[in-house]
N, C-alpha and C positions, 0 to 999 in steps of 0.2 A: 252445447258443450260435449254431451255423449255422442250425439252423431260426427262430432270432427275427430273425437277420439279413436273411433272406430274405424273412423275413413281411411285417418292417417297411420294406423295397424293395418290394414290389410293392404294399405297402398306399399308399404315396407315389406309384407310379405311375399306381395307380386313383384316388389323387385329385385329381392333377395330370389326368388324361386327364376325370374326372368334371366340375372348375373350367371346365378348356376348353371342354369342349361346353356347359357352362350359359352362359357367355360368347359364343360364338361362337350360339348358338340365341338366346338376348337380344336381340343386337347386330345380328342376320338381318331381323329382326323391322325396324330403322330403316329398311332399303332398300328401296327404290321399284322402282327398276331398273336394270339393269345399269350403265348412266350413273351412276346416283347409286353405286352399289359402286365405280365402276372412277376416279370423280371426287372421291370421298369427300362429296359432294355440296354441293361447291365450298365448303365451308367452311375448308380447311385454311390459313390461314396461309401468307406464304412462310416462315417462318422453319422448319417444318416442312416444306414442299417442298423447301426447300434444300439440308435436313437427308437428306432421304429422295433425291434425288439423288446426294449425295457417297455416302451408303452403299451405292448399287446402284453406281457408280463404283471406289468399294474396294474392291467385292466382285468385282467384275471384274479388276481388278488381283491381287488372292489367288490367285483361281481363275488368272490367268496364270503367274503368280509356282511354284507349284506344280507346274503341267503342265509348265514349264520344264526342271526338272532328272530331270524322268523320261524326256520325249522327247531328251534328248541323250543319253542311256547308250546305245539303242538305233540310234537316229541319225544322232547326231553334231550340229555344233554349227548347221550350217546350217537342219536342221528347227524350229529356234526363230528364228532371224531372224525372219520373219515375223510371231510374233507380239511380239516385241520393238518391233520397227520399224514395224507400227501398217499 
């Protein structure tokens, strides 16, 4: 029973890591140049920029939000001001 368990994890990982690369080698193929990668080659929508904003935004928030209560054990409460208070 652990060896089919096992099997059938890493059989999923190889094919989730197998999807990605035929995806991402695909999708390589459409860019021009780093412009058109880094611009998505201005096609995108604001509705998707906006989108794609708020989540590098929240994700920034996470990432503070977390560091928070580990740098205060150590600390104490003033090594977090700073990123509190921006």
């Amino acid at each position: 029973m652990f060896m089919t368990t096992n099997f059938f994890i890493m059989l999923a990982i190889v094919v989730y890591l197998a999807i990605m690369l035929v995806i991402g080698f695909v999708y390589s193929k459409r860019n021009n140049s780093t412009e058109d990668f880094y611009l998505g080659g201005r096609k995108m929508g604001p509705l998707v920029t906006a989108m794609s904003a708020e989540a590098s935004d929240m994700s920034s928030w996470l990432l503070a939000l977390h560091i928070c209560p580990v740098s205060v054990m150590p600390h104490g409460l003033p090594s977090v001001l700073p990123l509190v208070h921006g």
